[in-house]
N, C-alpha and C positions, 0 to 999 in steps of 0.2 A: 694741272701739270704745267711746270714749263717750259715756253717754246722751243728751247734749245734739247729739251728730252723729248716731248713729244717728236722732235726732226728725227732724234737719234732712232727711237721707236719705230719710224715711220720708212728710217732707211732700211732698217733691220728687215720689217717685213716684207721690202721689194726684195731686198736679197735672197728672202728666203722662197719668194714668189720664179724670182729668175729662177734659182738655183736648190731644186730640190734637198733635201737633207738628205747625204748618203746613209749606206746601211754600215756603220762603224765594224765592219766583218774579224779586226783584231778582237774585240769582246769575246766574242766566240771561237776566239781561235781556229778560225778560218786563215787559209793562204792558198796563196796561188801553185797550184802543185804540179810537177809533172814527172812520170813515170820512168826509170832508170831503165826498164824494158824494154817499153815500147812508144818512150819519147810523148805520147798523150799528154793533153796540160788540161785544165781545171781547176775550179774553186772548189776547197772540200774542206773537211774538218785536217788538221795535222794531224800525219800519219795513218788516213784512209788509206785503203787497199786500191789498186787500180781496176777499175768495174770492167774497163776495156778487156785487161789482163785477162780477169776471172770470167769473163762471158767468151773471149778466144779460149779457153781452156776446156770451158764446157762445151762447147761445139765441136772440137778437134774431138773429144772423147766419146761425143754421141755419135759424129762421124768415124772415129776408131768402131769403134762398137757395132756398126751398122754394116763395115767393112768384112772385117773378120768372120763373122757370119755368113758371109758368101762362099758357098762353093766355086774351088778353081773351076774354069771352064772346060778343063781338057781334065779328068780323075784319072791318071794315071796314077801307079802304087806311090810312086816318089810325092806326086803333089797331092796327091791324098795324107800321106805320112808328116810334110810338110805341113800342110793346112791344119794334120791334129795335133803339133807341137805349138802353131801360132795360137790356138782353141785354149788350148791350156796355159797358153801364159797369160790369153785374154782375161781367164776366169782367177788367174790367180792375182792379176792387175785390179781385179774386180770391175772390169768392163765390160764384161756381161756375166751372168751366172752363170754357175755349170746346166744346169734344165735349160738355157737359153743352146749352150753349144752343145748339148745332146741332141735336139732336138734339129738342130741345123746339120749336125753328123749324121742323124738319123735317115734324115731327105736325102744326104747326099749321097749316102750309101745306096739308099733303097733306088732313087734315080737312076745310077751308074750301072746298077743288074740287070 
């Protein structure tokens, strides 16, 4: 080989020694993303969903869910009456079942007597 290729060769591999080879993330149509919601940035494929988004979603609704089930503290008729209106929009939100909010009526009835 000659010496003027071999140099070339030879600078090539120190560059490549400095300076890692990125991961060409266009191929995969990857970009740098961030969420219209909730502002969050990330590398992701175009047009992922925001995981932020959908895991704050799912915890506000395990936390609805876990709410709603409580009996008021104080059963008067009104926050009894009130409670079984939230009960039923729970089950028809499908945040909890209905055997979830019988069961939780149930207690609180039988408690209160």
């Amino acid at each position: 080989m000659p010496e003027a290729a071999t140099d070339s060769v030879s600078r090539q591999r120190d560059q490549r020694q400095r300076h890692p080879p990125q991961c060409d993330l266009s191929e995969r149509r990857y970009a740098d993303l961030q969420c219209t919601k909730c502002n969050a940035t990330w590398v992701g494929p175009i047009g992922e969903t925001c995981s932020w988004c959908i895991d704050s979603v799912d915890r506000m609704q395990r936390w609805q869910a876990e709410k709603v089930l409580i009996a008021p503290e104080n059963p008067t008729e009104g926050a009894l009456r009130a409670w079984a209106q939230r009960l039923k929009v729970a089950v028809q939100a499908e945040l909890v079942t209905a055997d979830q909010a019988r069961r939780a009526w149930q207690k609180a009835v039988s408690d209160a007597a």
